[in-house]
N, C-alpha and C positions, 0 to 999 in steps of 0.2 A: 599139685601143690600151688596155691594161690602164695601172688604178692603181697608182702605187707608195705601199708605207708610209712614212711618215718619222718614225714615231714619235707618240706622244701629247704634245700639243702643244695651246696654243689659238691657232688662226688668228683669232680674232677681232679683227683688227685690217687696218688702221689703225682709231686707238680715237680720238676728240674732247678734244685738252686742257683740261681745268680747275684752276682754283686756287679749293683749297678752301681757307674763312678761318675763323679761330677765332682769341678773346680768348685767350690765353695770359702769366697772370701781369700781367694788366690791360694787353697791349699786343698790338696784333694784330699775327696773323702767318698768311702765306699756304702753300701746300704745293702745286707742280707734281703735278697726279693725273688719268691716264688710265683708270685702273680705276673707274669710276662708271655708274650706268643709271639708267635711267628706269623707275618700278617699275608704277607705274598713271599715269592720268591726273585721274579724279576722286576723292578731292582728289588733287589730283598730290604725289605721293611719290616719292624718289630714292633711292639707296644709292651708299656710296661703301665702298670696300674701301681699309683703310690697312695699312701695315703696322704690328705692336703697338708698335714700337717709336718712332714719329713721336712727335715733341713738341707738332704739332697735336692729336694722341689726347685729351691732358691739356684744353686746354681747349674740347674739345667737350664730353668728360664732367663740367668744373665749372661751363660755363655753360646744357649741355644745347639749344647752337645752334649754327649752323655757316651756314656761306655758301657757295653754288657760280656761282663768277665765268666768265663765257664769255669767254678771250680772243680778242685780233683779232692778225690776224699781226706786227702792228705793236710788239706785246708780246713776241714770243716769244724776244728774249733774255732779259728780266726772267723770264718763266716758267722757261725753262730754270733762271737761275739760282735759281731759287727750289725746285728741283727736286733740285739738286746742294745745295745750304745749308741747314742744319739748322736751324732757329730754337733750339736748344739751345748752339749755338755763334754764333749770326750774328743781332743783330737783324736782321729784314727789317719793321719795324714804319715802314721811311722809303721804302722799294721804291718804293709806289703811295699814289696820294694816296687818300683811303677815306672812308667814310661809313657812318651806319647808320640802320638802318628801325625797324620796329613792333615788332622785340624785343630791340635797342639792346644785342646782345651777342655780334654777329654781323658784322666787319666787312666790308665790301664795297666791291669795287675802282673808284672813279668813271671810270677811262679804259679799262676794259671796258666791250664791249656791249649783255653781258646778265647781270645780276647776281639770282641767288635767294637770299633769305631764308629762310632751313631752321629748324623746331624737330625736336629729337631728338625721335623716336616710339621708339624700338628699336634696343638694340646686340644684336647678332651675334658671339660672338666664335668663330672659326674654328677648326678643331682645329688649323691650319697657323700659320703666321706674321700672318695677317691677323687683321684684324676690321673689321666690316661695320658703318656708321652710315648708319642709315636714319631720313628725314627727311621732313617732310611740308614741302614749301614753303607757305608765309604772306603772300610776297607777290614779285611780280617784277619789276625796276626795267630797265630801257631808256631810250634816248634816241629822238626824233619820227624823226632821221636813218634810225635801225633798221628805220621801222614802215613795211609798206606796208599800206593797207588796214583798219590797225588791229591790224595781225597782227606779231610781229619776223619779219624777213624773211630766212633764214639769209645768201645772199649778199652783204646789205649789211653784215654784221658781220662778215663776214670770217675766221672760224679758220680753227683750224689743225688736223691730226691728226696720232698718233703711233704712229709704225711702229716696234714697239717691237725686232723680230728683224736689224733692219739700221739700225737708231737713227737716223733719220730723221725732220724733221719735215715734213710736205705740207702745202698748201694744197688746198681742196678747188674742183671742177671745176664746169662749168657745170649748169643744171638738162638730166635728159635725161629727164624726164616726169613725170608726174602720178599721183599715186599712187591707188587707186582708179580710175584712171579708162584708166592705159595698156593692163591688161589684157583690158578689155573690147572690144581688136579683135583680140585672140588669137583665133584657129583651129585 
């Protein structure tokens, strides 16, 4: 069986939803965003791709911090709509109840599971429609519920991912091995 082409395209997806949060005009506001990674681990650094046009843009670049909040499926209408509404048209500063950490300009969602505290290290701005905010996290909040071992434990928090070519959102599936460790009975 030969490949078919379907075009250039990114398959990378389903992609992990988050809501990224920024002070905007001294009132937070959050933004549904699937395009983010995980850039290193020590210090751990993140990037988020927004489009230039987002109203979250404005107060990442005036407070120089940002927040990436890990939803639970439990959220995921409030995300959706926070995805579809503009904080330029729509407070969203009532959505979720919020709190904030060690650089107290970064708001963060308290009924999410896993919430990081970002400082801007580097903007990005893409020759396309995007731009890149990349961020060194500072510090990362969870609840005891989350933790097994010490560690957050992805299944207990429950997200969600976002299939973004048939608009879909999934829950993610059981553990099917241990990374490091399942390939070492490959043959």
């Amino acid at each position: 069986m030969s490949k078919v082409a379907v075009g250039a395209d990114n398959f990378l997806y389903p992609m992990p939803m988050v809501l990224v949060g920024a002070n905007v005009g001294g009132k937070p506001n959050f933004l549904a965003v699937a395009f983010f990674s995980a850039i290193q681990m020590k210090p751990p650094i993140l990037a988020v791709s927004l489009k230039k046009i987002r109203y979250t843009n404005d107060g990442i670049k005036e407070n120089k911090t940002f927040s990436v909040n890990i939803p639970s499926v439990e959220l995921m209408e409030a995300v959706d709509y926070c995805g579809i509404k503009s904080g330029k048209n729509t407070d969203k500063s009532g959505v979720f109840e919020t709190f904030y950490g060690k650089l107290e300009t970064a708001p963060m969602i308290k009924n999410c599971p896993v919430c990081m505290e970002c400082k801007l290290i580097e903007v990005v701005d893409i020759v396309t429609d995007n731009i890149v905010f990349v961020g060194e996290v500072v510090e990362t909040y969870t609840d005891d519920q989350y933790l097994t071992g010490g560690v957050v434990d992805l299944i207990k928090t429950n997200p969600f991912l976002f299939s973004i070519r048939d608009k879909k959102y999934v829950s993610i599936g059981e553990r099917i091995g241990s990374a490091w460790e399942a390939g070492k009975n490959y043959k």
